[in-house]
Rosetta silent file (secondary structure, phi, psi, omega in degrees, C-alpha in Angstrom):
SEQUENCE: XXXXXXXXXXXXXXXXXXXXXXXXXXXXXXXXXXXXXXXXXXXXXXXXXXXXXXXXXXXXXXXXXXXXXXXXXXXXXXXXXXXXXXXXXXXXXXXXXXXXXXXXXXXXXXXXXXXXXXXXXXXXXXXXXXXXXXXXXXXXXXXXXXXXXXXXXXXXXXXXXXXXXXXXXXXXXXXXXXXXXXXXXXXXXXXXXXXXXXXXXXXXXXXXXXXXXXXXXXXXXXXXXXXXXXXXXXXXXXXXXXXXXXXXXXXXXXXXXXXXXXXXXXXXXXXXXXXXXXXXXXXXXXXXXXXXXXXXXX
SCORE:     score description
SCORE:     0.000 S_00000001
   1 L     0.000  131.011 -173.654    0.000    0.000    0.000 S_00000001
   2 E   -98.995  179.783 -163.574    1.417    3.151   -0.960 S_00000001
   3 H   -89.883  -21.201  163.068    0.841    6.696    1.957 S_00000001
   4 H   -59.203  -33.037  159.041   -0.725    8.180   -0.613 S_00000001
   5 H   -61.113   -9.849 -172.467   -3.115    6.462   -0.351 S_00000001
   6 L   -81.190  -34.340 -167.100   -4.001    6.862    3.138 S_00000001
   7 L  -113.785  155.906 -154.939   -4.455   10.231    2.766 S_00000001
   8 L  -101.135  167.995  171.750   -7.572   12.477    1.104 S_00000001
   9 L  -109.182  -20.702  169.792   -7.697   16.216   -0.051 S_00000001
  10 L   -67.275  -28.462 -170.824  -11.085   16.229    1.772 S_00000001
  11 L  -113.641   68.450  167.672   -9.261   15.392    5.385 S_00000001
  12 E  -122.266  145.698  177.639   -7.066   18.995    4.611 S_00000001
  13 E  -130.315   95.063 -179.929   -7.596   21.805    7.034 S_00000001
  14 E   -76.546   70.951 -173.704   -5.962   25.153    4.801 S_00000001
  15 E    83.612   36.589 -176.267   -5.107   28.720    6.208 S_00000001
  16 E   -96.998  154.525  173.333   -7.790   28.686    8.635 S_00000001
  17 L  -107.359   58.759  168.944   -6.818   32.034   10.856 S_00000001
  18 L  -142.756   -0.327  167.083   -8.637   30.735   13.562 S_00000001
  19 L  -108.843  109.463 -177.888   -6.099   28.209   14.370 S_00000001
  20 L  -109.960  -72.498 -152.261   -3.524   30.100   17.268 S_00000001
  21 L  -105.903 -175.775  121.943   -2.796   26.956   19.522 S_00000001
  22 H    -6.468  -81.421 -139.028   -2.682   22.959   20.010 S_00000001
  23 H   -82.496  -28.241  151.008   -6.133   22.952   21.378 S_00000001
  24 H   -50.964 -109.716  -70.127   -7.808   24.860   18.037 S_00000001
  25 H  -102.396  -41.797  163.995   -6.216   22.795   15.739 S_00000001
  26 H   -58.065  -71.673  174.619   -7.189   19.577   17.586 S_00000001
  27 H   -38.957  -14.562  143.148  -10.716   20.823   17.691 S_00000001
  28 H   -68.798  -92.746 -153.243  -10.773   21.203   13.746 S_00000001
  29 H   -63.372    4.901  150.667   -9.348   18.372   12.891 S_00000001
  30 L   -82.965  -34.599 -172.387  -11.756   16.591   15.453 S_00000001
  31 L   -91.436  -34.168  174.336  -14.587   18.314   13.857 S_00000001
  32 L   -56.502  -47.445 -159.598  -13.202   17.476   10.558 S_00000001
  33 H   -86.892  -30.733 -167.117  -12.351   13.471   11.176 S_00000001
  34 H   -91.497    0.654  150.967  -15.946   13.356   12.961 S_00000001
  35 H   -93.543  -18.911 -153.551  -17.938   14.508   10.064 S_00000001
  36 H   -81.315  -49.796 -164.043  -15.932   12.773    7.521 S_00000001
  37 L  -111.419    7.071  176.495  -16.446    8.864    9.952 S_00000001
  38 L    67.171    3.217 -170.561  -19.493    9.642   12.046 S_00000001
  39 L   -64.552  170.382  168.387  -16.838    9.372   15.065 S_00000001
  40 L  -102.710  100.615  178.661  -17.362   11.549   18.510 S_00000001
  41 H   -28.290  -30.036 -165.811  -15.378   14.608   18.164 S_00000001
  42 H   -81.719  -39.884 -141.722  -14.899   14.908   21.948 S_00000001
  43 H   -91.962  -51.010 -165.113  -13.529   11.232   22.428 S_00000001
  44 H   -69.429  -60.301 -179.234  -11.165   12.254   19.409 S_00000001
  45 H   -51.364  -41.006 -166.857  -10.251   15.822   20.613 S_00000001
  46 H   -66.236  -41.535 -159.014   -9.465   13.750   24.505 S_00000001
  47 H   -90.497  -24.517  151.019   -7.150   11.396   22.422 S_00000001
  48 H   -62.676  -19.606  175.927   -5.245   14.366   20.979 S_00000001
  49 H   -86.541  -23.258 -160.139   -4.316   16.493   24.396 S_00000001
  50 H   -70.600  -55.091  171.779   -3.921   13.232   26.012 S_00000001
  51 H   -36.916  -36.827 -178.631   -0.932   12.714   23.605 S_00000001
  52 H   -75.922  -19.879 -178.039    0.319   16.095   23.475 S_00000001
  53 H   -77.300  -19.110  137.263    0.865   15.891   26.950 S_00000001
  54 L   -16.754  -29.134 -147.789    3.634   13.512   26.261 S_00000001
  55 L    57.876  170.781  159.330    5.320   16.541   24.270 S_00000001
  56 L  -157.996  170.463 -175.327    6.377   16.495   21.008 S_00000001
  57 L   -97.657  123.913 -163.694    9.224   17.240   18.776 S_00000001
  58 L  -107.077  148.236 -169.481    8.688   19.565   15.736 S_00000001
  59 E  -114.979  166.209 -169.808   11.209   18.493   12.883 S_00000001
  60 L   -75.974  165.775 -149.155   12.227   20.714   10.218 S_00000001
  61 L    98.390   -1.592 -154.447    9.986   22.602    7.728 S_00000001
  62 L    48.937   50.343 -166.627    8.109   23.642   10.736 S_00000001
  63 E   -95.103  139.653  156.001    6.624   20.297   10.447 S_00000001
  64 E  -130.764  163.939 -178.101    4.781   18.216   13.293 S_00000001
  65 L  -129.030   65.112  159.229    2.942   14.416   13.264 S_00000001
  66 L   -44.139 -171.253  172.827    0.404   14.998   16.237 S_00000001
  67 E   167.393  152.389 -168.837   -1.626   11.640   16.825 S_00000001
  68 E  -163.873  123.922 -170.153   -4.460    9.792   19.030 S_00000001
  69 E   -79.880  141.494  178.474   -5.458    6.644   19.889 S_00000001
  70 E  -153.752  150.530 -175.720   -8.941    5.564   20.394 S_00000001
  71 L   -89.627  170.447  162.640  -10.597    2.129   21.128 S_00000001
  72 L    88.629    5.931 -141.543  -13.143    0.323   18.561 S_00000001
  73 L  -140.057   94.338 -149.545  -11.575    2.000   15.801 S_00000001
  74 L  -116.762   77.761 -171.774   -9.812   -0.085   13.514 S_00000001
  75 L  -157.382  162.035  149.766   -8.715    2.298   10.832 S_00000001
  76 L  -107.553  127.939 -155.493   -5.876    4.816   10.265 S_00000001
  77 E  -124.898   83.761  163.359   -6.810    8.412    9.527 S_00000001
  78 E   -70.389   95.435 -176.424   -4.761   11.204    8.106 S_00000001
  79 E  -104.899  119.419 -154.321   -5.314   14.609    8.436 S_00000001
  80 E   -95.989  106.099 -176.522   -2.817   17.319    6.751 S_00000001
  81 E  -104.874  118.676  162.062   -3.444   21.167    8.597 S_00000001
  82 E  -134.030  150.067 -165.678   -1.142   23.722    7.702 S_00000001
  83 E   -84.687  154.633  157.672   -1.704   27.351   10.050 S_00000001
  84 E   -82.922   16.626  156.154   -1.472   30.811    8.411 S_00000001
  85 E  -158.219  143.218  169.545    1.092   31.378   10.916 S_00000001
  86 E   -37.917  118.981 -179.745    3.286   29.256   13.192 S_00000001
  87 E  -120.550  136.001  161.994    1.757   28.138   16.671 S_00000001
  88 E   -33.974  116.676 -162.713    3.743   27.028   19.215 S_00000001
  89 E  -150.683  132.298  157.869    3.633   22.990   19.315 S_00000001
  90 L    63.553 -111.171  175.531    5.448   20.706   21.551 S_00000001
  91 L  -118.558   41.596  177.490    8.912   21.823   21.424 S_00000001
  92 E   154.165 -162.902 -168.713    9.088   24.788   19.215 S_00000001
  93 E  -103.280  158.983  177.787    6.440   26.436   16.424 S_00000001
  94 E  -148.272 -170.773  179.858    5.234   24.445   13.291 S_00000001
  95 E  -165.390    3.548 -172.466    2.773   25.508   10.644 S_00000001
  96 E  -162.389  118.459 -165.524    2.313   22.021    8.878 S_00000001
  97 E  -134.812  122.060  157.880    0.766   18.973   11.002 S_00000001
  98 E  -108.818  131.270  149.821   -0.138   15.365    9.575 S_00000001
  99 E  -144.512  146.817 -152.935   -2.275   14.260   11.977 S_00000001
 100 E  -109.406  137.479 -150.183   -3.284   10.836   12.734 S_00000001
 101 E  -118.410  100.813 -147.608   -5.731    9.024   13.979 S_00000001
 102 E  -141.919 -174.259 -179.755   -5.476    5.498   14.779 S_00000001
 103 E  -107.001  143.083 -165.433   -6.570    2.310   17.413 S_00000001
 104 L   -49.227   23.667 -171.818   -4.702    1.841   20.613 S_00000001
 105 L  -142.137   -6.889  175.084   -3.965   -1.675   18.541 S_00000001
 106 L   -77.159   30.421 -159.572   -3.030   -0.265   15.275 S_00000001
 107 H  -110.523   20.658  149.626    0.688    0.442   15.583 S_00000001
 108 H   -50.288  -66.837 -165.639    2.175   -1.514   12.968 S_00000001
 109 H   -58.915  -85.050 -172.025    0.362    0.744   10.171 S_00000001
 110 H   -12.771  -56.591  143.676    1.255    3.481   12.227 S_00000001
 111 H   -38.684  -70.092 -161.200    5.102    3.146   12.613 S_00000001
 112 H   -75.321  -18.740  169.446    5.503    2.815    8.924 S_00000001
 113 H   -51.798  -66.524 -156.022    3.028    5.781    8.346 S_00000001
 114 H   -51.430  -61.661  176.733    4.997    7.980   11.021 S_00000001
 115 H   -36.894  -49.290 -179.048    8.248    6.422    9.462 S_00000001
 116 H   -74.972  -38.579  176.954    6.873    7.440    5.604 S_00000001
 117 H   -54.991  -61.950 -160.281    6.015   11.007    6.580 S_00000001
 118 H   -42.268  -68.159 -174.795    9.836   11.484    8.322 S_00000001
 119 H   -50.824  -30.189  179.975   11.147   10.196    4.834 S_00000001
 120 H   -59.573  -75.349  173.413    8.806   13.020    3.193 S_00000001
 121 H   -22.327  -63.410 -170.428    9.809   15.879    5.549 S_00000001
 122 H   -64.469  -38.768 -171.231   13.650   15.308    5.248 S_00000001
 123 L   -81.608   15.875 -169.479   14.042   14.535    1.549 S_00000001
 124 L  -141.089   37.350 -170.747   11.265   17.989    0.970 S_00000001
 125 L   -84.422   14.727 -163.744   12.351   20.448    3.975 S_00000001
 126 L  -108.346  -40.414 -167.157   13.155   23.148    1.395 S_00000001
 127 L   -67.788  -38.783 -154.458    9.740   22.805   -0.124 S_00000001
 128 H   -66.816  -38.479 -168.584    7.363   23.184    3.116 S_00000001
 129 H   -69.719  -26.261  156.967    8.351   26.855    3.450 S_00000001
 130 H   -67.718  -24.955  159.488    7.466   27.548    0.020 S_00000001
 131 L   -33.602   86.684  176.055    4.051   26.149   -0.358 S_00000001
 132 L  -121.838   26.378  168.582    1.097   27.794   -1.041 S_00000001
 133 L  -137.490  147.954  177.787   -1.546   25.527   -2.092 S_00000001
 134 H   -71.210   -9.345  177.671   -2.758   22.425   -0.584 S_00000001
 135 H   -80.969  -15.824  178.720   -2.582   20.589   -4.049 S_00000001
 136 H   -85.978  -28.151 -179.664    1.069   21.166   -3.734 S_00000001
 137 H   -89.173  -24.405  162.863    1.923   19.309   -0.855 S_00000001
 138 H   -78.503  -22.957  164.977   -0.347   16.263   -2.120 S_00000001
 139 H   -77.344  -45.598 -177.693    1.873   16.247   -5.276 S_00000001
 140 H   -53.270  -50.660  149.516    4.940   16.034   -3.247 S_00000001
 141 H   -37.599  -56.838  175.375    3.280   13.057   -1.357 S_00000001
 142 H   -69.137  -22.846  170.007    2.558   11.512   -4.316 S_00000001
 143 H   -56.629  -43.221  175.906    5.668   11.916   -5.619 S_00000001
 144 H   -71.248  -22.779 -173.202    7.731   10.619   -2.881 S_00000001
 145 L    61.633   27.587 -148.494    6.139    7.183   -3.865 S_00000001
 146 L   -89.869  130.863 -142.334    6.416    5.943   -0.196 S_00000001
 147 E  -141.146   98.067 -175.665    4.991    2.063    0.075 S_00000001
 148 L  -103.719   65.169  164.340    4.350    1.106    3.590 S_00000001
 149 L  -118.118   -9.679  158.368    5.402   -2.318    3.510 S_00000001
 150 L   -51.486  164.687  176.220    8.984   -1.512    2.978 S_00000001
 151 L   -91.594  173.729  145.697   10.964   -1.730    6.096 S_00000001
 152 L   -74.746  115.463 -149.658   12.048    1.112    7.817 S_00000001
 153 E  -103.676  146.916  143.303   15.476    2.627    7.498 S_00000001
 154 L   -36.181  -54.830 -169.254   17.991    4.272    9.777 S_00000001
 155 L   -44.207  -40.707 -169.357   18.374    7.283    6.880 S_00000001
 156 L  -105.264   25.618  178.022   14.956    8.180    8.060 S_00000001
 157 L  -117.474  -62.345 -173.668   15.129    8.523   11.837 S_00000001
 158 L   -36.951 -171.335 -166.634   18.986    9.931   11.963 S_00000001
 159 L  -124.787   89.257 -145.146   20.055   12.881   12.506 S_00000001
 160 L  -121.646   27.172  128.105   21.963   14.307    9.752 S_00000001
 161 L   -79.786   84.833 -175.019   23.507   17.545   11.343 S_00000001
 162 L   -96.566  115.700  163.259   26.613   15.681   12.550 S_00000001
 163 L  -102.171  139.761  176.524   29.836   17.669   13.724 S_00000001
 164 L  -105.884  149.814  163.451   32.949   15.940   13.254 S_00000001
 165 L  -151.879  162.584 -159.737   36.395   16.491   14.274 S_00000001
 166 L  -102.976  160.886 -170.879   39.694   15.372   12.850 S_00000001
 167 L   -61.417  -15.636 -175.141   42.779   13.755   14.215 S_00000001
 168 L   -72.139   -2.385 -178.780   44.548   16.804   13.649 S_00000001
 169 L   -89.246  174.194  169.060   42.426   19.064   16.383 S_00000001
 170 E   -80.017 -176.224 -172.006   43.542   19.529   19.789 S_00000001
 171 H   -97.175  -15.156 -174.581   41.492   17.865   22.507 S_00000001
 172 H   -80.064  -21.279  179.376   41.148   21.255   24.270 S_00000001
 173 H   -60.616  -52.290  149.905   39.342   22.302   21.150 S_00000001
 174 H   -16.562  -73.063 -157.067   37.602   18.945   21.461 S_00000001
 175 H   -69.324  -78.007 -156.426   35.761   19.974   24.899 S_00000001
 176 H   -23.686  -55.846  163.570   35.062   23.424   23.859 S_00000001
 177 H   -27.005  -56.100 -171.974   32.994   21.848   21.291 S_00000001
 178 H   -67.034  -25.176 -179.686   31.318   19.099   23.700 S_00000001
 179 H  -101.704   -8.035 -177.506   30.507   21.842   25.530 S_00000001
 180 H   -81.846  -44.880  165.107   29.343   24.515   23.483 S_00000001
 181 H   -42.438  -50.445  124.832   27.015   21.507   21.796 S_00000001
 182 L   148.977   42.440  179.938   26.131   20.238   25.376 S_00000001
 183 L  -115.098  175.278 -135.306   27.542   16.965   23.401 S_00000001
 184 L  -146.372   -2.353  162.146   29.511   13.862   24.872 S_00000001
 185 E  -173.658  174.866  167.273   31.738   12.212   21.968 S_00000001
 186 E  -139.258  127.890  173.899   32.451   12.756   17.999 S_00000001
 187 E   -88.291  150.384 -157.547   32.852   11.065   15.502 S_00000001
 188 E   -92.174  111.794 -174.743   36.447   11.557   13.997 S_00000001
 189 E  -100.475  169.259  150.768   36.492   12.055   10.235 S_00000001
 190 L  -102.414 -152.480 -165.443   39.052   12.790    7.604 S_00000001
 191 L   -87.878   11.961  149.342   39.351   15.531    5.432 S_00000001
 192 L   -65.029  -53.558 -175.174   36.947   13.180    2.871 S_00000001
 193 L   116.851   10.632  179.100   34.588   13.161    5.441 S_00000001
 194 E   -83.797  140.982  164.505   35.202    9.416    6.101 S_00000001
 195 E   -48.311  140.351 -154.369   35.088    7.532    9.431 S_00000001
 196 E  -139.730  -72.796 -171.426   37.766    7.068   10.982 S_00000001
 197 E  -147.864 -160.495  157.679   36.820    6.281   14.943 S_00000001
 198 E  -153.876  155.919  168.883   35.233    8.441   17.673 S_00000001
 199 E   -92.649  110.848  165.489   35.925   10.693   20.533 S_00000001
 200 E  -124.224 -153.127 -176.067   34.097   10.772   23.604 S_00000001
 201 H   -71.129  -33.344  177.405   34.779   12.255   27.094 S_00000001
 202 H   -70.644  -23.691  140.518   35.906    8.927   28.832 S_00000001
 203 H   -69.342  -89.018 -140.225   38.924    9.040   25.980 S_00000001
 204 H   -55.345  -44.821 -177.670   40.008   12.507   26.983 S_00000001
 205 H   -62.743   -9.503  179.701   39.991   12.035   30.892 S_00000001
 206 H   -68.599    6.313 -177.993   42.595    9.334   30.142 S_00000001
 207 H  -103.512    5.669  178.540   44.736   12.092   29.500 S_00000001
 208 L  -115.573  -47.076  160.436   43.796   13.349   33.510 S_00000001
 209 L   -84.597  101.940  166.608   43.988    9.608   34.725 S_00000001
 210 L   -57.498  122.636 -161.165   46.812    7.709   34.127 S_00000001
 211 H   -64.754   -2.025  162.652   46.776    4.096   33.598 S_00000001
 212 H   -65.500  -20.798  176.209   48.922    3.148   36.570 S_00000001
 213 H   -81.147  -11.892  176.201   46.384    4.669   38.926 S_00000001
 214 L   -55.039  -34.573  175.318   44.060    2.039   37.839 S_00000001
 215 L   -88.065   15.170  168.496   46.254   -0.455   39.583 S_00000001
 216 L  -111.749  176.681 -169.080   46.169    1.030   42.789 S_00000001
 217 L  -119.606    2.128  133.882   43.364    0.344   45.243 S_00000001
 218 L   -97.232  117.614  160.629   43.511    3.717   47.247 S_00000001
 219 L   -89.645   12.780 -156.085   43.632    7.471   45.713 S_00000001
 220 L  -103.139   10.718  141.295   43.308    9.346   48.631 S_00000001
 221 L   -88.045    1.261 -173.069   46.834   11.013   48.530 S_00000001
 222 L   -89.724  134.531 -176.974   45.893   12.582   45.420 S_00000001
 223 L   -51.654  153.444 -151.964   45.116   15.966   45.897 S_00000001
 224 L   -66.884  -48.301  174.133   41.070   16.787   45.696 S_00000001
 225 L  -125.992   14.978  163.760   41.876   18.663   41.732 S_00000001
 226 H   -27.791  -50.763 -168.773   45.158   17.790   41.236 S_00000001
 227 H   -57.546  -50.728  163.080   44.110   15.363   38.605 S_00000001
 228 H   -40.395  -60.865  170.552   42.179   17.991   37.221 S_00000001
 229 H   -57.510  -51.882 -168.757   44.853   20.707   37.057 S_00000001
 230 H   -69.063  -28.647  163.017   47.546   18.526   34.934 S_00000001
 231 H   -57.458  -20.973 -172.447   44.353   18.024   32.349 S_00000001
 232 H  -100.996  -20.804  166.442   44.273   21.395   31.846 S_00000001
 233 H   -70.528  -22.742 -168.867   47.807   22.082   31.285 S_00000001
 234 H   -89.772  -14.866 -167.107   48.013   18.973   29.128 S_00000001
 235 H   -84.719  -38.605  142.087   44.992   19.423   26.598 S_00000001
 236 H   -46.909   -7.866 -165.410   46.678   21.452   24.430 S_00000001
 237 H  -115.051   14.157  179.595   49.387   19.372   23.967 S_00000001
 238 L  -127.668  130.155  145.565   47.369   16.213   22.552 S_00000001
 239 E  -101.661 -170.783 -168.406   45.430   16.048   19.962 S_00000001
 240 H   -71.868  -30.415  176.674   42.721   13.782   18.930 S_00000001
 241 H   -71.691  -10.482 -177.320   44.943   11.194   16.897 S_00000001
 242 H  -101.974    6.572  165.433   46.777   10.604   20.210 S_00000001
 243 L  -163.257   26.016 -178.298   44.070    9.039   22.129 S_00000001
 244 L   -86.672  158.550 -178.378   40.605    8.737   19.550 S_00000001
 245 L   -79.063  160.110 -179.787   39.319    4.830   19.363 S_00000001
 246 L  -113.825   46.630 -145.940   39.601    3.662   15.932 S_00000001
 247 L   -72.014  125.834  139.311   36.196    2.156   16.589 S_00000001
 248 L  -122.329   40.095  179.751   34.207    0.314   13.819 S_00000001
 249 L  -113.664  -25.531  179.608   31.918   -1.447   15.606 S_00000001
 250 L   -84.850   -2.456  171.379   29.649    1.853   16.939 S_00000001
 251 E   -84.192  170.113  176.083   28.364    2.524   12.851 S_00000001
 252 E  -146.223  174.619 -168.163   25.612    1.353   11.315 S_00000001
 253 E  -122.441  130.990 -176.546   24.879    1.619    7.793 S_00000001
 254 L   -50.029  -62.927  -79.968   22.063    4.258    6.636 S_00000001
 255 L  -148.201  -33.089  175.092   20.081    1.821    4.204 S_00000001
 256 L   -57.974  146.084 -172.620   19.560   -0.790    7.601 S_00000001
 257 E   -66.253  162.921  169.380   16.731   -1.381    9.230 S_00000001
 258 L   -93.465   35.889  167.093   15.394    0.224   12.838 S_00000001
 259 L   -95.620  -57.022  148.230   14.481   -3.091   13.510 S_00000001
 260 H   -24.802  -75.581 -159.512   18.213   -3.403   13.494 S_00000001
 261 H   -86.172   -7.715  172.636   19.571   -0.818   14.469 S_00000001
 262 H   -96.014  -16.516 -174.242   17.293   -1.129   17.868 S_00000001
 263 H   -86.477  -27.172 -169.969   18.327   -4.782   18.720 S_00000001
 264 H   -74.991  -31.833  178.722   22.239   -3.462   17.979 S_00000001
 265 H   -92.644    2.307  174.057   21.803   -0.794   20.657 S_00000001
 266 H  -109.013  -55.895 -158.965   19.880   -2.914   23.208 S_00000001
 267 H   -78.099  -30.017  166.128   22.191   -6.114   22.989 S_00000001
 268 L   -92.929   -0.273 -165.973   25.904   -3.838   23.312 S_00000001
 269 L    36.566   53.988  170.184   23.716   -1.023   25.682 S_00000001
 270 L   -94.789  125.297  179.516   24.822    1.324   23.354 S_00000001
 271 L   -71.259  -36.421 -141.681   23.016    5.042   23.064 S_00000001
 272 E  -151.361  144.119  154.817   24.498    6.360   19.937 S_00000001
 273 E  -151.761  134.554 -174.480   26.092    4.958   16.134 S_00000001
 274 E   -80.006  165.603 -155.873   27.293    6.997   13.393 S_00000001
 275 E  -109.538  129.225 -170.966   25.505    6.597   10.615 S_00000001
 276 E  -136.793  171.420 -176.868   27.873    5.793    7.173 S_00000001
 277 L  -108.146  151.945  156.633   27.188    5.351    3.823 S_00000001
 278 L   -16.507  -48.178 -163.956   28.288    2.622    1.175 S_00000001
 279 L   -95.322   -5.424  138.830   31.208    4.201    0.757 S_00000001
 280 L   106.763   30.816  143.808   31.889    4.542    4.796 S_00000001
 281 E   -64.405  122.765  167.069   30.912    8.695    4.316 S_00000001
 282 E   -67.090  134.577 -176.677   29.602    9.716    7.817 S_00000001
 283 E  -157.507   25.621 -174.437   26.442   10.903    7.022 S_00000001
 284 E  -168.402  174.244  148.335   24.038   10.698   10.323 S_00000001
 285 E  -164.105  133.870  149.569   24.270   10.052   13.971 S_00000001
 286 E  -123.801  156.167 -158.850   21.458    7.997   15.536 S_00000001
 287 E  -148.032  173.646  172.426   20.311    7.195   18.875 S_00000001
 288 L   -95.126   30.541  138.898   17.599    5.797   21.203 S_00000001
 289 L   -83.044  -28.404  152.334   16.149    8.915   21.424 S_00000001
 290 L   -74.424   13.448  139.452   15.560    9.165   17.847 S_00000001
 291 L   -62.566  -65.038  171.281   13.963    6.115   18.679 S_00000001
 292 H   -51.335  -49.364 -150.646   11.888    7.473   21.660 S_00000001
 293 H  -116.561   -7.811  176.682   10.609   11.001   19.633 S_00000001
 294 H  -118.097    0.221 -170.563   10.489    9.504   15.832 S_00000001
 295 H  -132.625  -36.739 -172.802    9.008    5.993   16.616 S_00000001
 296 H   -93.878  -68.598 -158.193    7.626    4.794   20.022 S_00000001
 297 L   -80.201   15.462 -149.908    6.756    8.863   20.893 S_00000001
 298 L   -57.910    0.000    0.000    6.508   10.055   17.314 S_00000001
C-alpha cells in the first residue's frame, strides 16, 4: 500500500486564521475526522491532548505528526493542517501537522506511516516553506512514492547535522565543542569526510587519569583537583589522533533497518552509532532517542 493512499484532499484543514494553539487545531481536525467517519469529536479531541501531553518534537519545515489513539476503531486516519502562521507545538512552532488518527492496537500501520512522513519531511524540507496551495503538498506526497510495507530505514530517523572532528584538532578544542554543543563524543572524520573512529569524554579524561592509577586500590593522597589541574595544562598538547578509538563497531549503515539498528543498541547497551554510507561517508548520527521522539513517541 502506498501513503498516498491513506491520505484524502477532503481530510485537509488550509489557512484557517482561527487556528492560534494545540487545542484549536485539535478541535478542527476533530470536527473534521468526525464529520468525515461519524466518530465523537470529543472522544477524538481527549485522544489528541492526552498525547500532546507527552510533548512532542517539531522536525524541520516547521513540520509536526500529532496523533491519538482511540478504542473500537480499527482504521488509520490522516489529516494534513497547515496554520497561516506558526503556533507554538510541543517543542518549538510548526505551521504544517499530519495528523493521525489510529486504534490503541493499530501500531504496525502506524510506525511505517509515522516512518513514511519522516522520509517526506527530510528529503522535501526546502519545499514546506514555500508552499502555497494544498494541491502542492499532495503532489509532493505523491511523488515521494512511499509504500508502507517496505521496512524502515535508519536514513529516516537519523540525525543528519553531525559535527565531526579530525585527528589533527587539539582535545582542548575537542571539549570546547562538547561543551558549546552540550555533546559527549564525535565522531572523527578525515578531510573526505570518512570515518575514521570516535571521541568521547571517557577518551580525553585518560589524559587526567593515568593508567597506573588504575592499579592502585587507594587514591586518597591525590590531591582533591590535582588530577584535574595537569588536564588542563596537558589538553593542548594532545590532539585527537593521540588518544581517539579507531572504533568500527559503533556505525551502522544508513540503508539498515530500525528493527536493526534497535536490537544493535539494546544487545551492546549502546546510546548512539554513526551513521555511514556505502562508501563509509559519515552521514548521520542515531540514537535511542531518535527512537523514543520519531518511533515509540513520534
Amino acid at each position: 500500500m502506498k501513503l498516498c493512499n491513506l491520505i484524502s484532499q477532503e481530510l485537509t484543514i488550509w489557512d484557517d486564521p482561527h487556528i492560534t494553539d494545540h487545542d484549536m487545531l485539535f478541535k478542527k481536525a476533530a470536527d473534521l475526522i468526525s464529520l468525515e467517519f461519524g466518530l465523537d469529536k470529543e472522544e477524538i479531541k481527549e485522544a489528541f491532548h492526552k498525547r500532546y501531553e507527552l510533548g512532542y518534537e517539531v522536525f524541520p519545515g516547521a513540520t509536526a505528526i500529532p496523533h491519538g489513539r482511540i478504542d473500537g476503531f480499527d482504521d488509520l486516519i490522516i489529516v494534513i493542517a497547515k496554520t497561516q502562521n506558526p503556533i507554538k507545538f510541543g517543542n518549538g512552532e510548526a505551521s504544517y501537522f499530519f495528523i493521525i488518527l489510529t486504534s490503541n492496537t493499530g501500531s504496525n500501520m502506524y510506525l511505517k506511516s509515522v516512518a513514511g512522513l519522516l522520509n517526506i519531511i527530510s528529503k522535501n524540507v526546502d519545499q514546506f516553506p514555500i508552499i502555497k496551495h494544498r494541491e502542492e503538498i499532495f503532489k509532493i506526497i505523491e511523488i515521494s512514492d512511499i509504500r508502507l510495507n517496505e521496512q524502515v530505514k535508519v536514513s529516516e530517523i537519523m540525525s543528519k547535522d553531525v559535527i565531526t572532528v579530525t585527528p589533527e584538532d587539539k582535545i582542548s578544542d575537542v571539549v570546547n565543542k562538547m561543551k558549546e554543543y552540550q555533546l559527549k563524543f564525535f565522531p572523527v572524520a578525515d578531510e573526505n569526510n570518512k570515518y575514521l573512529g570516535k571521541i568521547d569524554l571517557l577518551d580525553i579524561l585518560d589524559i587526567a587519569y593515568p593508567s597506573y592509577l588504575f592499579n592502585m586500590n587507594n587514591l586518597s593522597f591525590l590531591n582533591n583537583l590535582k588530577t584535574f589541574e595537569e588536564f588542563i595544562n596537558k589538553e593542548s598538547t594532545f590532539l585527537v589522533q593521540d588518544i581517539f578509538k579507531k572504533d568500527t563497531k559503533k556505525v551502522i549503515r544508513s540503508d539498515s533497518s530500525i528493527i536493526e539498528l534497535g536490537f544493535i543498541l539494546k544487545k551492546e547497551k549502546w546510546h548512539h552509532l554513526t551513521v555511514l554510507d556505502e562508501s563509509k561517508t559519515i552521514v548521520g548520527i542515531v540514537s535511542m532517542y531518535d527512537i523514543l521522539t520519531k518511533i515509540i513517541r513520534a
